[in-house]
N, C-alpha and C positions, 0 to 999 in steps of 0.2 A: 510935233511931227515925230513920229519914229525914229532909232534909228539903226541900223542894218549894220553886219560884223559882216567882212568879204575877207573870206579865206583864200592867200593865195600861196603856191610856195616861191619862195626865194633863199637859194642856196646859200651857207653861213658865209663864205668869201665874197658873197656880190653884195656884201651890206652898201657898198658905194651908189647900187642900182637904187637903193629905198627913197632918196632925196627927187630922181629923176622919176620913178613913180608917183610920186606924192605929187608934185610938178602935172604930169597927166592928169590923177586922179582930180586936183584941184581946177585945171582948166576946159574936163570935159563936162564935170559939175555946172561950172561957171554955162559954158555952152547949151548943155540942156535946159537950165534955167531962164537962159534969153529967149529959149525956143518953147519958154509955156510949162517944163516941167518944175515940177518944187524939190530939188535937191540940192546939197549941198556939202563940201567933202568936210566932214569933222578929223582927221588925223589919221595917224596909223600908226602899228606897233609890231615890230621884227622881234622875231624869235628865233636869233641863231641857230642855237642847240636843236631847234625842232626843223628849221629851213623854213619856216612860217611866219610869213608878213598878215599881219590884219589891218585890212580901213574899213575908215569907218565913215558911211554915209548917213545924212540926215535925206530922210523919202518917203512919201508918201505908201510904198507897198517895197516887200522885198522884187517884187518885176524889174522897178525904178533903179532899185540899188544897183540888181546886177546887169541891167543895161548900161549904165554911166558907169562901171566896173570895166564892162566890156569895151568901149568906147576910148576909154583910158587906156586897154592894151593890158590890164591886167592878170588875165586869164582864171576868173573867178572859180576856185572849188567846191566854194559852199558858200552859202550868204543866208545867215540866221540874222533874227532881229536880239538885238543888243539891250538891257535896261541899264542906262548907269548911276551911280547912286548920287546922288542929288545932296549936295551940300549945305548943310543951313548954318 
């Protein structure tokens, strides 16, 4: 399954908020998924210096992503699909 970068901002002093997102992000995931959709929250990564938090969903289509984005309260600004490098 794919999986999708959700751009959102968060300002460099609310790094405290990143843990309580992640918390949404991971329990609307969970929700969707009991309800038939195939997602699932893979992490996230704050970028102080820019005010830019990324998560990152595993989902069937970027639609997927940025609904369980939205759901979570994150207020998604862009949601591109992600490759990441595969470890051997």
């Amino acid at each position: 399954m794919p999986s999708y970068l959700v751009e959102t901002f968060l300002a460099r002093g609310a790094a405290g908020e990143r843990e309580a997102r992640e918390w949404r992000a991971r329990s609307a995931a969970e929700a969707m998924a009991r309800e038939g959709t195939r997602v699932g929250f893979e992490g996230s990564i704050h970028v102080p210096e820019d005010e830019i938090c990324f998560f990152t969903f595993a989902a069937p289509s970027g639609r997927e992503a940025a609904l369980v984005a939205q759901r979570a309260g994150l207020e998604p600004l862009r949601v591109v699909e992600a490759i990441p490098s595969r470890k051997e």
